[in-house]
N, C-alpha and C positions, 0 to 999 in steps of 0.2 A: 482574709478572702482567699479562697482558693482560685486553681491556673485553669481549669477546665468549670463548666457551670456545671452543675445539678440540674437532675431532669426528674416532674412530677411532670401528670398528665392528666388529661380531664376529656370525661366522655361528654356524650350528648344531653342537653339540659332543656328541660320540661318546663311548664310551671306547673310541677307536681312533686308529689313527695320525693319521688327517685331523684328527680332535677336539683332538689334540696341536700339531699342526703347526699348527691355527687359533689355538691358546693365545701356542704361541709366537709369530707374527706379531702377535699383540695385541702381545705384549710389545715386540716393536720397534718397533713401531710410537708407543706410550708410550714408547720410553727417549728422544727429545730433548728431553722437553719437562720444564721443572722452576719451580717456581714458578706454574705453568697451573691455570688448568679447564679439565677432559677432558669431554668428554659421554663416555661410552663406549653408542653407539646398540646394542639387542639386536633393532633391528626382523627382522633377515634370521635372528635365531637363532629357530627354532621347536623344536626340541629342545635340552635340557640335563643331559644325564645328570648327576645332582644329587652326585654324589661327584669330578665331576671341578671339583666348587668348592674341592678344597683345591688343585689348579695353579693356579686362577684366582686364587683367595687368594696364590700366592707372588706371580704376574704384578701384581696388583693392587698388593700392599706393596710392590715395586720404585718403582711412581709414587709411592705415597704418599710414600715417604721420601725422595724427592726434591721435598716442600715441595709437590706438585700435591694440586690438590681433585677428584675424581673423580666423575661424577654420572651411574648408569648409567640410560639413558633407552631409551625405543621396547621394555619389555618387554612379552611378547605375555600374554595372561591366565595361560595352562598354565604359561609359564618363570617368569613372578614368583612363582607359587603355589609352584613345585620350592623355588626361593629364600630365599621365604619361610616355607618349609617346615622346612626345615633351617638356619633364622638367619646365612646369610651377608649378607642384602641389610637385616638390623638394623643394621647401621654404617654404612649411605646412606641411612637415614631411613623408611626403608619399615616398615611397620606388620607386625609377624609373625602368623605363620597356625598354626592345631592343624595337630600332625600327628596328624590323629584314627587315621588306620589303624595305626600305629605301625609306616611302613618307613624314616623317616629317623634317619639316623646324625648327630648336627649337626654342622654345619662347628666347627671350633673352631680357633683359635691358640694356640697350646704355645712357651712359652719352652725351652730346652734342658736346662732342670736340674727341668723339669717330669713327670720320668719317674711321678710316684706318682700323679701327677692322669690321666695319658695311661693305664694300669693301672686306674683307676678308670674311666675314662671306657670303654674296651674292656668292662670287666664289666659295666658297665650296660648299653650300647646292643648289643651284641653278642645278648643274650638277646631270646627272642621272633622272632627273624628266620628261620627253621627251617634252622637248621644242618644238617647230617648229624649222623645219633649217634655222639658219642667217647664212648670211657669217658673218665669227671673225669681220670684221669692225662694224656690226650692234648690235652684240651680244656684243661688247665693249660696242657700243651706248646707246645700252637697259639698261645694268645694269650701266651706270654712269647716265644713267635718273632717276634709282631707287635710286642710289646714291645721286640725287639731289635731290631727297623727303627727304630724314633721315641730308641733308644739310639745307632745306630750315625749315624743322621742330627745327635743333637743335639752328639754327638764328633767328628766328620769334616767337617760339612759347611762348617763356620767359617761357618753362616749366624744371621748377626745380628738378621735377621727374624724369625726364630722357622721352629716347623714345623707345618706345616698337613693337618689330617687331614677326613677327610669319608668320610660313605657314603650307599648307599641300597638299601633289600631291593625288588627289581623282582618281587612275584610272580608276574605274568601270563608273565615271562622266565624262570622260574624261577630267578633270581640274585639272588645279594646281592656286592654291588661296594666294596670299602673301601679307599681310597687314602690313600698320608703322602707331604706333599711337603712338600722345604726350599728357603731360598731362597739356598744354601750355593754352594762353591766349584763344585760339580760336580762327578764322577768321576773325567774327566778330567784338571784340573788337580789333583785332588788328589794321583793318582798320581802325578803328576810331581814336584810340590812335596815329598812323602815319600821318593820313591827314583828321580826323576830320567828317570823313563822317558816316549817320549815315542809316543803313540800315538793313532790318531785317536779320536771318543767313542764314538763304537760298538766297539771294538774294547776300548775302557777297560771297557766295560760287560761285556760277555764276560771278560775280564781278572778283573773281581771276583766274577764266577760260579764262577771255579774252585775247589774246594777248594784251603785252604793258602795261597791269595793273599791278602794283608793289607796294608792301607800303615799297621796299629795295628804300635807299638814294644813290647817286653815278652813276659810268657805270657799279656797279655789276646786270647779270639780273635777273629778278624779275620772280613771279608765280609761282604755285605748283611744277614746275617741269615735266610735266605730257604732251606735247605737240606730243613728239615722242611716248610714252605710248598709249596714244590715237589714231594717226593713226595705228600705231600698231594694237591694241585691235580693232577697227575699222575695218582693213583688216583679222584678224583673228578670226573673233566673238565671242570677251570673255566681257568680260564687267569690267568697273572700277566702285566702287561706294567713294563716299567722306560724311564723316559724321564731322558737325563742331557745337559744341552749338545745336541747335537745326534744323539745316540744314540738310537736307539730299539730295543729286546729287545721280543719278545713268546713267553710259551708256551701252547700252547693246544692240544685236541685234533688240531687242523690241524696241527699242527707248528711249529719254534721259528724265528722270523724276527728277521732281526739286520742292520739298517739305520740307514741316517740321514737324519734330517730336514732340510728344505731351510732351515729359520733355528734359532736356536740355542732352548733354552728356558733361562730363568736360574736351575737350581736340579734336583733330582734327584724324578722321584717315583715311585715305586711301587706299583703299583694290582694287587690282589690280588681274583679274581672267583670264586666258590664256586657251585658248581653246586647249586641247591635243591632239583634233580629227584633229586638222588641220594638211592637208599634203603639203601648200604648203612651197617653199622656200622662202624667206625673205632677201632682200639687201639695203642700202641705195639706194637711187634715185642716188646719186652720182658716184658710182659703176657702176649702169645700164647704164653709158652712157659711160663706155669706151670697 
């Protein structure tokens, strides 16, 4: 361990591609160093979209578990408040804040076999946020879809870290943003590792969008989990984005973009955005026909 810490830095963070792209160059930026202290400086970040603290949270557990002490320093008033708002920055010492207004989703860490706490945790903080109206049969729906992301993540991702989830209901945006990140194989390699196939990450990511695509063995079924999410999001114009390795998906009223990031990210996440402007009502199709 060295006498003086190491300093990386990190700018302002989106939930959009640049916000991703700035995560993952954190990351590599942390991966040489082991055994260190990091300063990780936020002087140059003045925005912090507060749900994209569960990438940060994979980004982060990568150093940690390589023996590094991490000490995030230069936050500006507004981003510590975000932080400390939603208890990611309680495991660096920092003193927590009310979320009087009630728009934060907390950061948390979920072990893989933690599926009933992750179920708990969506029922609680989910409420209050002003969803669109489902009927209870659809709003069951919805959240056992989200349910099936923090499933398919804690089966697939072979990540040892755990899985990191986070939100924040922006009302002045009229959105509520709720993102699960792992600190897993990635897409990529998974598909490969399962059936051999060998494809760049965006294209992996696409790959697992289609119906019927699965790297699961058996009659259990397969894909992000994301199918009812999508028409969803779809009907209510909020957008999902998917970040894996160096993949990056987005769908959104603008339409569906499918790129890639210029450094890698170590782990997959899924960020799912709900338009709160929306007034209409929402039921299964199954519903509507009786």
């Amino acid at each position: 361990m060295t006498g003086d810490p190491v300093k990386v830095a990190l700018g302002e963070i989106h939930s959009n591609q640049q916000g991703f792209s700035r995560l993952a160059a954190l990351a590599a930026a942390l991966d040489p160093y082991l055994l260190d202290i990091v300063e990780v400086n936020f002087a140059a970040c003045t925005w912090f979209d507060a749900n994209m603290s569960a990438p940060l949270g994979v980004v982060f557990a990568h150093a940690l578990d390589k023996l590094n002490t991490l000490q995030p320093c230069g936050l500006q008033p507004s981003v510590e408040t975000i932080l400390a708002k939603n208890h990611f920055l309680a495991g660096f010492g920092f003193p927590e804040k009310a979320d009087t207004h009630g728009t934060a989703i907390p950061y948390r860490r979920f072990s893989a076999t933690d599926d009933r706490y992750f179920a708990a945790y969506l029922n609680r903080h989910l409420r209050g946020k002003d969803l669109p109206i489902m009927s209870e049969a659809l709003s069951q729906r919805f959240k056992n879809s989200i349910l099936e992301i923090f499933v398919n993540a804690a089966m697939h991702s072979g990540s040892k870290l755990g899985i990191f989830a986070c939100g924040q209901y922006f009302p002045q945006q009229n959105r509520l943003d709720f993102c699960v990140a792992d600190a897993g194989l990635g897409v990529r390699r998974k598909i490969y590792k399962e059936l051999g196939l060998r494809m760049n990450s965006d294209k992996a990511i696409n790959w697992a969008l289609q119906e019927g695509n699965t790297t699961r063995k058996g009659s259990v079924p397969g894909g992000l989990g994301l199918k009812l999410i999508q028409e969803f999001i779809a009907m209510n114009k909020g957008r999902i984005q998917i970040v894996s390795d160096r993949g990056y998906w987005e769908f959104s009223p603008s339409g569906e973009t499918l790129t890639r990031l210029d450094t890698s990210f170590p782990g997959t996440v899924i960020n799912i955005e709900i338009n709160t402007a929306d007034t209409s009502s929402y039921r299964l199709r199954a519903e509507s026909k009786n």
